[in-house]
C-alpha positions as CSV (number, residue, x, y, z in Angstrom):
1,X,117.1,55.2,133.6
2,X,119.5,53.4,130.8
3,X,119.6,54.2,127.4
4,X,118.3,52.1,124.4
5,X,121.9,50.3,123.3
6,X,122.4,49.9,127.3
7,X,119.0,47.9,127.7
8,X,120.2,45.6,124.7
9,X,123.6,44.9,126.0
10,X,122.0,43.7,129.3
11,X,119.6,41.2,127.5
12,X,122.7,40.1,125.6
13,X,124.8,39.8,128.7
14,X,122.3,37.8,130.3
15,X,121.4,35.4,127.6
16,X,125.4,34.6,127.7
17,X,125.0,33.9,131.0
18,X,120.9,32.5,132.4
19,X,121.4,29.9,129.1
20,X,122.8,26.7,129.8
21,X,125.2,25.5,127.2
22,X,124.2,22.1,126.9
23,X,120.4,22.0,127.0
24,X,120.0,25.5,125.7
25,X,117.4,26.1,128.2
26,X,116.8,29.3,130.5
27,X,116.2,28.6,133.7
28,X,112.8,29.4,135.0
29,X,113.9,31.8,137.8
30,X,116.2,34.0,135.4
31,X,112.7,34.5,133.0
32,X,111.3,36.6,135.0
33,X,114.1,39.3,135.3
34,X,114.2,38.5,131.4
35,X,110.6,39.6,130.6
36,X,111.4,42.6,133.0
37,X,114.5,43.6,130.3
38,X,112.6,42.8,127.4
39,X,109.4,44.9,128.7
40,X,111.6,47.9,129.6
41,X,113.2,47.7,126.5
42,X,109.7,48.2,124.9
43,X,109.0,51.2,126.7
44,X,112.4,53.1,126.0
45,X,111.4,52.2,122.6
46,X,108.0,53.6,122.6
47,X,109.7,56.7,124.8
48,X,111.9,57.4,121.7
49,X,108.8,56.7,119.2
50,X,106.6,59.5,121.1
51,X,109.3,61.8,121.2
52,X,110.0,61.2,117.7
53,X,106.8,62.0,116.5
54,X,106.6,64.8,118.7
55,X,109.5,66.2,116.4
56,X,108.4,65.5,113.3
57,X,104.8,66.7,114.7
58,X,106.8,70.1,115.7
59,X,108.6,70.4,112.4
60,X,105.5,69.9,110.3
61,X,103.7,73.5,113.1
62,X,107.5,74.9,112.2
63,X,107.0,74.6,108.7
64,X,103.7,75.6,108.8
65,X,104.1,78.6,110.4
66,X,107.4,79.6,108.0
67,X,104.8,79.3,105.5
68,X,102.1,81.3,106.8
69,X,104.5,84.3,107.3
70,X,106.3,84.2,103.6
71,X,102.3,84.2,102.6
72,X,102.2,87.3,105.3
73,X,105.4,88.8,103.9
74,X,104.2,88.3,99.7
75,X,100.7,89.7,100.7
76,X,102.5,92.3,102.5
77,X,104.8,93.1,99.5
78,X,101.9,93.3,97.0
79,X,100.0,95.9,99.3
80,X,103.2,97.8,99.4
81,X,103.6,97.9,95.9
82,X,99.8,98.2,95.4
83,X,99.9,101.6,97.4
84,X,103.3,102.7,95.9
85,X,101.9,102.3,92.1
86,X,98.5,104.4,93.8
87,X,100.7,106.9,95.3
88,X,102.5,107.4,91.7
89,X,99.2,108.2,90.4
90,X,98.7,110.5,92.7
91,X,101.9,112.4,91.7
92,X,101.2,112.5,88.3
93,X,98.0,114.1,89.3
94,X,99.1,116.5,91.2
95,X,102.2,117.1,88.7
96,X,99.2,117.6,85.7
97,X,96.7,120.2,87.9
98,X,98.3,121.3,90.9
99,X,99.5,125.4,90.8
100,X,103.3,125.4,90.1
101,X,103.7,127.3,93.2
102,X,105.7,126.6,96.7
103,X,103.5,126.0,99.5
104,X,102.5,124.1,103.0
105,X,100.4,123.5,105.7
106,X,101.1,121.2,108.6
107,X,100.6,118.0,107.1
108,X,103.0,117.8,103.8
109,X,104.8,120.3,102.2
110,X,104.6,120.9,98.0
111,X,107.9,121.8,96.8
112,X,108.7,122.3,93.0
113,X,112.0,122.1,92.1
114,X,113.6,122.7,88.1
115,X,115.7,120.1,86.6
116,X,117.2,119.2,83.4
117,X,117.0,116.7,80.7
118,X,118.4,115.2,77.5
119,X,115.3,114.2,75.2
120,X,115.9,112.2,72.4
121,X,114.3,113.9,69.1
122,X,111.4,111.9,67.5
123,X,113.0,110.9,64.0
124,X,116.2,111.3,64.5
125,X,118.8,108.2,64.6
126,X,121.0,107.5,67.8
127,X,123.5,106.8,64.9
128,X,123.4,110.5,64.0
129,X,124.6,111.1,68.0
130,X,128.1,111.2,67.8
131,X,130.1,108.3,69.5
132,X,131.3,109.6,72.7
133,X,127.9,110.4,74.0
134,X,126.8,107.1,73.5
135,X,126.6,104.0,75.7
136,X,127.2,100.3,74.2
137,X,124.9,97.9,76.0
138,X,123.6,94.9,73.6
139,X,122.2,97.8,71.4
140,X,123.5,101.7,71.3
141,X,121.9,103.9,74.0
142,X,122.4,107.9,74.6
143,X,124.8,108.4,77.5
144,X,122.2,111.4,78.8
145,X,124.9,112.2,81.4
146,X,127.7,113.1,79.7
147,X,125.4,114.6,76.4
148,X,124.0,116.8,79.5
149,X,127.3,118.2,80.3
150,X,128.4,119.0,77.0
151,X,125.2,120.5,76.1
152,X,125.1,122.5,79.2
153,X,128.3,124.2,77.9
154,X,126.1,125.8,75.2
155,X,127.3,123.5,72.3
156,X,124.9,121.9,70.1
157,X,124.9,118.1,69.4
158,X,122.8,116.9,66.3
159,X,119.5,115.8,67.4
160,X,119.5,116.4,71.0
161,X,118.3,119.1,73.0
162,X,118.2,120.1,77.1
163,X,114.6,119.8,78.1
164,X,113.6,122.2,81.3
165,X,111.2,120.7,84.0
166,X,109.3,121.2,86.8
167,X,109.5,117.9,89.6
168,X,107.3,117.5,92.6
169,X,108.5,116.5,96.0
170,X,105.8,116.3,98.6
171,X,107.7,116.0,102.4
């Protein structure tokens, strides 16, 4: 079967040559093979209009269905986060009432383990820190990591302190 730009070269071919140059007529048996071009240039053209639309019909399902699963993935997301805020809860919890004891059955095991922290005393100024254990962001901030190290040395820095305590990992 031709193509579209084929089909209208024809016609143009064959008006050059079915017209006669004086009169400007077509001559009546020529007609016929033109209404033949001109009809099977209108169904290549309604050919590439169905198939057209049948693009743009499956880019709109396409689109559609990208849609449906970023809706999917968000509600997803929120359930995740939903159950990860519940499950924090839950910690806390068991942080606050559970026995501070090692133990396990076949389903989860509850491990305490001791860490360490700088706390910041109520009252006190950061300015009162000295400047090496602080952190310039937009605003001073402790710099708990190295204040930790010197403090766990046994030396005393003004208005800080190591805080023991007791963290929760459930495997």
């Amino acid at each position: 079967m031709p193509k579209l730009y084929e089909i209208s070269d024809e016609i143009e071919r064959f008006l050059i040559q079915c017209v006669d140059k004086e009169t400007g007529e077509i001559d009546d048996d020529q007609l016929d093979n033109l209404a033949a071009l001109e009809g099977e240039i209108k169904d290549k053209c309604l050919a590439v209009a169905a198939y057209m639309k049948g693009e743009l019909l499956e880019a709109e399902a396409t689109e559609a269905h990208a849609n449906e699963i970023m809706k999917i993935a968000n509600d997803h997301k929120e359930r995740g986060a939903k159950h990860r805020r519940r499950a924090e809860g839950w910690r806390k919890y068991l942080e606050r009432y559970a026995p501070s004891e090692n133990f396990s059955d076949s389903r989860c095991q509850f491990i305490w383990r001791r860490s360490t922290a700088v706390e910041f005393q109520q009252g006190k100024e950061l300015k009162d820190v000295p400047i090496k254990y602080r952190r310039k962001k937009v605003t001073w901030s402790l710099d708990k990591i190295a204040a930790k190290a010197f403090l766990a040395t046994g030396k005393k820095i003004k208005g800080l302190h190591l805080d023991k305590r007791d963290n929760l990992t459930i495997k």
